[in-house]
N, C-alpha and C positions, 0 to 999 in steps of 0.2 A: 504494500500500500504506500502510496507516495501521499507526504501533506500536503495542506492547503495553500501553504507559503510556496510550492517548487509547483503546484496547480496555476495560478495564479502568473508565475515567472512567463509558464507555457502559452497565458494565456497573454498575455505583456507580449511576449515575443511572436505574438500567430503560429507556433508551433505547430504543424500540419500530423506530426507523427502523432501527438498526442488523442487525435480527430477519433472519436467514439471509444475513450478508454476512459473517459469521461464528458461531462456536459457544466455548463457555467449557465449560469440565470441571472439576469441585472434587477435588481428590485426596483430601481426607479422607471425603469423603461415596461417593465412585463415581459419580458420576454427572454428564450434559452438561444445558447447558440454554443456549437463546436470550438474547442481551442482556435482555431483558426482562422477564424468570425473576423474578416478585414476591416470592420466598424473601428472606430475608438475606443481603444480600451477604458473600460468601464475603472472608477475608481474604486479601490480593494473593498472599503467599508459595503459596495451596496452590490456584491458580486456574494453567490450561492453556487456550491457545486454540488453537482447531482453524478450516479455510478451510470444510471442510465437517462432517456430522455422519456421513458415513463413518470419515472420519478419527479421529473421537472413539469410537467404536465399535470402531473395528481396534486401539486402546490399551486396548480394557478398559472403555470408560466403556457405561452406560447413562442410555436416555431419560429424563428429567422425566420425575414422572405430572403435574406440576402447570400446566409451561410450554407440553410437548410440543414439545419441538424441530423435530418434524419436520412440522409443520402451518405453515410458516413460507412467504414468498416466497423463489424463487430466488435467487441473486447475480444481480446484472445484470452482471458481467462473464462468464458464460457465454454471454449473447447477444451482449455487442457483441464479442468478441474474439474473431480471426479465426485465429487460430494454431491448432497441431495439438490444442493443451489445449481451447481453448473448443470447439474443432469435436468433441472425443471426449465434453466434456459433454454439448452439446447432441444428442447420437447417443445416449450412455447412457440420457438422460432421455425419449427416444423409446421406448424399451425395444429397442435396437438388441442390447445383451450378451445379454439375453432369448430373444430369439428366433434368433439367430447366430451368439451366443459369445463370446470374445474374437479371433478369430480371426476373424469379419463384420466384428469391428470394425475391426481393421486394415485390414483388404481396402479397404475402404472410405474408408478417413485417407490409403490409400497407405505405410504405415510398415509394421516388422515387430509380432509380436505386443509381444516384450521392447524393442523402442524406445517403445510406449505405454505399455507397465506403466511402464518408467520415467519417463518425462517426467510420466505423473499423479502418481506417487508422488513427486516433486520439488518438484512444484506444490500439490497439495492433500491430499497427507498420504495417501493411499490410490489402489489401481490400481480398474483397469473393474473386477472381480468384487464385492470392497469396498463399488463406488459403487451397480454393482446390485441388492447385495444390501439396502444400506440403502435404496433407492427400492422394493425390492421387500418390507420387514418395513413398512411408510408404507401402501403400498397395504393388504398384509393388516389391518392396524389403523384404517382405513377402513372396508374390507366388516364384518370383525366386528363395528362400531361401529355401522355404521348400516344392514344385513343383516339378513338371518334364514338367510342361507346356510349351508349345513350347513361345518362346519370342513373338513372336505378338499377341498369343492370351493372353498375360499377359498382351499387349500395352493395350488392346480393354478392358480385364476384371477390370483392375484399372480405367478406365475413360478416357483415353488418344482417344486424337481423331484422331490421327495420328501416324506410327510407332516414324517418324520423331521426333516428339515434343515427345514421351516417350524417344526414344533417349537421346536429346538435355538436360532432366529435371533429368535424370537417371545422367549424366554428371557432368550437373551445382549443384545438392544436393549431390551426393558418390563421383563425383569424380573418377565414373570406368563406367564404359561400363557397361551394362547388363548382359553381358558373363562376365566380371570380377567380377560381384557381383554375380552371380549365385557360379562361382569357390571358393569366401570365403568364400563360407556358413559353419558353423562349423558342418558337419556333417560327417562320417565315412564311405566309404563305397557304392556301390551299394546298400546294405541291406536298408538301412536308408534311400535314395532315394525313392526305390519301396516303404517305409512305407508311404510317405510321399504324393503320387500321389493323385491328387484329386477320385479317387475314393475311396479310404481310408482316405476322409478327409481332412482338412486344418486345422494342427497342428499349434494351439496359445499359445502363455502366456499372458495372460491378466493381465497386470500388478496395484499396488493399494500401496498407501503409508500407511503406520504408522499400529498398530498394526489392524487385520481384525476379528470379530467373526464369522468364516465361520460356524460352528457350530449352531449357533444363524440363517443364513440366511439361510442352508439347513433348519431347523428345518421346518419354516415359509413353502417355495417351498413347503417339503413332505408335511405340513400340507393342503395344499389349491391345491394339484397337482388332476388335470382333467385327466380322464382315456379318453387315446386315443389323448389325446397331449402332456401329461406330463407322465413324467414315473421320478421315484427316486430308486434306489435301492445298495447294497451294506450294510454295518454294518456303526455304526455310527464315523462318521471320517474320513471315509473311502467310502462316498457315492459317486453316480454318477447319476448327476439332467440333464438328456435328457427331450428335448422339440423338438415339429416344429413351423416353423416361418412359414409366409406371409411377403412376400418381396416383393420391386419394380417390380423386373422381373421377378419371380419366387416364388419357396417356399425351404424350408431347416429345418436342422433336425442340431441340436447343441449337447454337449455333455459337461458337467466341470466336475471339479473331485475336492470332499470334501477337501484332502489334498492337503495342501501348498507348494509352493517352496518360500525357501526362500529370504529376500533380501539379497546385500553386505553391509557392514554396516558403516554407517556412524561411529562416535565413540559410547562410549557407556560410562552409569556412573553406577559408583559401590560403594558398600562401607557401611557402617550401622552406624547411630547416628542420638542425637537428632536435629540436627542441624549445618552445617558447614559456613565458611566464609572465601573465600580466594581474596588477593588486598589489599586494604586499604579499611580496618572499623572492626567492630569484631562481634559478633555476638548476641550483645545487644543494637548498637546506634540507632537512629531514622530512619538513613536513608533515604535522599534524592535524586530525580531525577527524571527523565522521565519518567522512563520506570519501570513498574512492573509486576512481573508474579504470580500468584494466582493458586491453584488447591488445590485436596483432593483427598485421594485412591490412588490407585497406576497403575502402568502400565502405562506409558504414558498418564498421566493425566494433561490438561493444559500446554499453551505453552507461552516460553516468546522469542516475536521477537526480540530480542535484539543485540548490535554490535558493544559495546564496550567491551574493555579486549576480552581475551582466556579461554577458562574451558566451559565445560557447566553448570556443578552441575546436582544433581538431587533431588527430593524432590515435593512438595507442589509446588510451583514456582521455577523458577529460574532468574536469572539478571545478566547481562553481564555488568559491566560499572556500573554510578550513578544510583543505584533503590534500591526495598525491592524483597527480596524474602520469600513468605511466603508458609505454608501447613499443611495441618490436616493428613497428610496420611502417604505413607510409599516408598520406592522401589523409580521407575524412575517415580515421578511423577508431570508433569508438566512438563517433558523433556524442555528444550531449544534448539533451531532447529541452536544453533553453538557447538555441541557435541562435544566437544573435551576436554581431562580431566577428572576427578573424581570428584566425589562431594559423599554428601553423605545424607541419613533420610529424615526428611520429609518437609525440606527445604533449597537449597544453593543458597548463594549469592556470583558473584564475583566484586570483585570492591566496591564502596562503598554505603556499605547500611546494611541490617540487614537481618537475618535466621532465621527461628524460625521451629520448626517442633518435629513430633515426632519419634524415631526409628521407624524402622520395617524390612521385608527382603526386599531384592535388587532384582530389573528387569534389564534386560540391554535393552538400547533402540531400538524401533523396527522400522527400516528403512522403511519397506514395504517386498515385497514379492510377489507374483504370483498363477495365478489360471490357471492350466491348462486345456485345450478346445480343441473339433475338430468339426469342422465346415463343413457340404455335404449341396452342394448348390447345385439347378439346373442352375442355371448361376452365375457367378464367379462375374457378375460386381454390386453381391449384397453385398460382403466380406465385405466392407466399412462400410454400412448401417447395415448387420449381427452384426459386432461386438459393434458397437456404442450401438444399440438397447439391448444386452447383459449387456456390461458396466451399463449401464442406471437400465436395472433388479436388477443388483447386488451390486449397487452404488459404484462402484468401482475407482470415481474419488473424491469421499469425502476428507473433508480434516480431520482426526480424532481429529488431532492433537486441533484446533479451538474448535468443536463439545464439544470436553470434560473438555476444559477452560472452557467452559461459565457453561459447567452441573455440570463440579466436585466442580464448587465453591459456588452450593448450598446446602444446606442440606441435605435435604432428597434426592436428585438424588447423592449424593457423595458418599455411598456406592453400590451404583447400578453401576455407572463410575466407580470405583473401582475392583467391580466383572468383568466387560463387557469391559473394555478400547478399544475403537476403532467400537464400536457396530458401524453395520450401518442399512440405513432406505431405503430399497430396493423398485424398482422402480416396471417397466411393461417394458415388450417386445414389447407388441403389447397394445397400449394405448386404443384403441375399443374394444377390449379384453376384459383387464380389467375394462372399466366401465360397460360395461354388465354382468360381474360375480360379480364386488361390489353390481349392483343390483338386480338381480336374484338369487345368491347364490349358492354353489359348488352343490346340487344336480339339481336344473332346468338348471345351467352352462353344466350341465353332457348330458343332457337330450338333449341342445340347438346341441350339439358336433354330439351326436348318430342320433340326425334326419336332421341336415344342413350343417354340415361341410363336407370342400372338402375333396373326399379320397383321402390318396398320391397315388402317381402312382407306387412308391415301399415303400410299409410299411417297416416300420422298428422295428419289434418286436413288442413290444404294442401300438408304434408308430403307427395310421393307418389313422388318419385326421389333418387338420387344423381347427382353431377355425372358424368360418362360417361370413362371413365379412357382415359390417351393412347393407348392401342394401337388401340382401340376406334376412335376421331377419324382414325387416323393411318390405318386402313383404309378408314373411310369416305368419310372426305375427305383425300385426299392431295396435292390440288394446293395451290398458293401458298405462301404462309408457314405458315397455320394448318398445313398437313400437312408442312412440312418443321421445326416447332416441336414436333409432337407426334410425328411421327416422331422424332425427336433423343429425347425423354423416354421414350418406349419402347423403345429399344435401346442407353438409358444413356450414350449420347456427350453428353447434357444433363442435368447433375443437380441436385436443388434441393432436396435434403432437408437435414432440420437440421444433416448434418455436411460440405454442400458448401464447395467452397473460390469465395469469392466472386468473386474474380479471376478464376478459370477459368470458373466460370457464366457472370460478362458477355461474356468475350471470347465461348465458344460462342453465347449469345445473338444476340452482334451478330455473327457471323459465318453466320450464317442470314438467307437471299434475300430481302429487304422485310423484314426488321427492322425497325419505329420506334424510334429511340432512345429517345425517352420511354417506350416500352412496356417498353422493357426497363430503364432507370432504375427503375420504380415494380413490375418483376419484383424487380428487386436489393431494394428498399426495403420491398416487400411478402412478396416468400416467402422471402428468404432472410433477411430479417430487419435489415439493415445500418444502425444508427442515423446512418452518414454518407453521405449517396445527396444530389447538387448534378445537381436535373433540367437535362436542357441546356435554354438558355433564360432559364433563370429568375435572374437575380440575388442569386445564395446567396453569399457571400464565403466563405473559409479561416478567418475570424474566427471563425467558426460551429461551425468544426470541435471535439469529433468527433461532434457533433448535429445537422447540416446537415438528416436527416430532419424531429427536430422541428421545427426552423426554418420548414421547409416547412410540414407542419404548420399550426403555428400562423398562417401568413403565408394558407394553403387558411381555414381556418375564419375567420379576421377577414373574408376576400375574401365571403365566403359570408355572414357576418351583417350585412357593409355592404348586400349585395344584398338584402338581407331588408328591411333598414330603407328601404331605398327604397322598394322594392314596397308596405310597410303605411300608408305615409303616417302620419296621429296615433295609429297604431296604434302605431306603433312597433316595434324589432327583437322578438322573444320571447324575447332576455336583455336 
């Protein structure tokens, strides 16, 4: 948990990394907005920080029209944390209250209704109703944004169970009507209208902080892509990774596109040396204080939460106020998330403490940035659960920033963090999915598609099925493991959806007949999402912890561009 005094700095400085790991609310104005909110910084005495934008919401406050709060990436502490809290997040943002209530929800957690209402309200400032309501006023200001859907069936496709209460919540969060949020949408035109109509899709940005290796996670997609669900195609860079889903209500056919758009940007640090020190101290004392920041390599390597003084620095570490900042690397590495100022090489301290680092060149820091998507649903009121389930694929609510503190500051993973800053350790779409292709493997996965899975009803190019759901498998083929694996998913003794308890998953996992360990390692890692999964086997230390996935990770894709570079001879790797 970081205080209110280094909240505040983030929010002083438009800090972009910080954007949905928290929220800020101005009491004088009414209203919430993102660290990053390009307004005037509000003065400290009349400034409220909320965990989520529920939370700021259930006090009164409304949305930015200018930041929009709620276009923001998730906490990445909903995914990695495994307790009753992050398991009811990651269920809420499924659209689990939606479609269930608060009472699917519990059922589901194992807890009573009122032991969840309380424990979220303790934690994040608001209960499940609260949380879905605000994922559900997000959704409607999507369709009306980028739609041509008429307003009630946008009431109906968000979750709203009334025109009325879409109304009333459309109000109490923008602050305009639904017809006035329809009219600012920032688009041009009739033209860009008709583009925008659900038959041509539901244009997204899926948004992600700190630097992303799309590059690295297409790789992975084309590598394991199933003909007749997955299609990847395009030049490298430049790709475009189409799938179909299985959905609550329906089914759907997604689209992302390889290249990036960019973030705005928080500040950024520049500058080349061995070492700087700016405050009081110089860049040889001992150095005393709370707070230190640590990293190696570059690119946004290691992060120092820190919240005294102004400057970020860049470097190995950085330190805001009494601390050390130290680094083995080069460029912006170790970012500190109050970016404002220069720093410089491969260590800055400000305030008092000590530098140490080595020259190299300069990155400037990388706020985040965007993956654009278009989404053909057969019913609209899966959009919610669509995009969560994508997010989830693409890890796109990590926090890099954490990820590559703890990697870059060890040895042998500090030139891998280095090459790769901000790598991430991609999920599952569809979590039965994927534990049936960790076990069976991409040609009987291939196989399972061609003889069981449902056809769409309008294929979509090489798009022509979905993945064939356990009950289905578990009829078909019942014998061995695959039928005693997807039997277990179909009568619920096996659960892997966003709000499973992970500990219970593996042990059911490995307690089914020819189980592989490692299949069920890379179940853990893959659908349920576990940023800390040590494959058996493989030499992942506790040092690692609690990113052992990435670790992985990064250790798979170096393994793989060695093997490239062999193979090309004067060609060379193709990074």
């Amino acid at each position: 948990m970081i205080d209110e005094d280094t909240r505040y700095e983030a929010v002083r400085s438009r800090d972009a990394r910080f954007d949905g790991e928290f929220f800020f609310a101005v009491e004088t104005t009414g209203i919430y907005c993102r660290p990053s909110c390009p307004a005037v910084t509000p003065k400290r005495r009349n400034v409220r920080f909320y965990a989520t934008a529920a939370a700021a919401q259930s006090s009164g406050f409304r949305a930015c029209r200018r930041c929009r709060p709620d276009a923001v990436p998730g906490s990445a502490a909903w995914n990695v944390r495994a307790d009753v809290v992050g398991r009811a997040m990651r269920l809420i943002g499924d659209g689990v209250v939606d479609r269930e209530g608060v009472g699917g929800l519990a059922v589901r957690l194992g807890y009573s209704a009122r032991q969840v209402q309380r424990q979220l309200t303790a934690e994040v400032g608001a209960g499940p109703v609260a949380l879905a309501r605000a994922q559900r006023a997000h959704t409607a200001r999507v369709l009306l944004q980028t739609t041509d859907l008429p307003i009630t069936e946008i009431a109906f496709a968000a979750g709203f169970a009334s025109v009325r209460q879409f109304n009333d919540t459309i109000r109490a969060v923008y602050a305009s009507t639904p017809s006035e949020l329809r009219a600012a949408a920032p688009r041009t035109g009739s033209a860009a209208r008709r583009a925008a109509t659900p038959g041509a899709g539901i244009p997204l940005r899926l948004a992600y902080r700190g630097p992303y290796q799309t590059a690295a996670v297409f790789d992975l997609l084309a590598g394991e892509a199933i003909p007749g669900i997955e299609d990847i195609s395009g030049v490298r860079g430049h790709r475009t990774y189409r799938r179909t889903l299985r959905l609550p209500y329906g089914t759907g056919i997604v689209a992302v596109e390889e290249s990036r758009g960019s973030g705005a940007g928080a500040g950024t640090s520049t500058g080349a040396g061995a070492g700087t020190s700016t405050g009081a101290g110089t860049a040889t004392g001992t150095g005393t204080g709370s707070r230190t920041g640590t990293g190696s390599g570059s690119g946004s390597v290691g992060t120092a939460k820190t919240s005294k003084g102004t400057g970020a620095g860049a470097g190995g570490g950085a330190s805001n106020g009494p601390g050390t900042g130290t680094g083995s690397g080069s460029g912006s590495v170790g970012t500190a998330r109050t970016s404002k100022g220069t720093g410089a090489g491969g260590g800055a301290s400000n305030g008092t403490g000590v530098a140490k680092g080595r020259p190299g060149p300069t990155h400037a820091a990388h706020p985040g940035g965007w993956l654009d998507a278009r989404l053909h649903l057969t019913d609209l009121r899966d959009l919610t659960t669509a995009v969560q389930r994508l997010r989830r694929l693409l890890d796109l609510d990590a926090d890099p920033y954490a990820v590559d503190e703890r990697l870059g500051a060890d040895e042998r993973l500090a030139p891998l963090v280095v090459a790769r800053p901000g790598l991430r350790s991609p999920g599952a779409a569809d979590p039965d999915e994927l534990a049936v292709r960790a076990l069976v493997g991409e040609a009987e996965a291939e196989r399972l598609v061609r003889r069981y899975g449902k056809v769409l009803d309008a294929p979509c190019g090489p798009l022509t099925h979905v993945f064939p759901e356990a009950a289905v498998l578990a009829e078909a083929e019942p014998d061995g493991t695959l039928g005693a694996l997807t039997a277990a998913l179909a009568d619920g003794t096996l659960r892997l959806d966003a709000g499973a308890d992970r500990d219970d998953a593996e042990a059911e996992l490995c307690a089914l007949p020819g189980m592989d360990p490692r299949a069920a390692a890379v179940i853990r890692t893959r659908a349920l999402g576990d940023p800390d999964v040590a494959p058996p086997g493989e030499d992942v230390p506790d040092a690692w912890r609690p990113w052992r996935s990435y670790a992985v990770q990064h250790l798979r894709v170096a393994r793989e561009l060695e093997g490239e570079g062999e193979g090309e001879g004067e060609g060379g790797p193709r990074e």
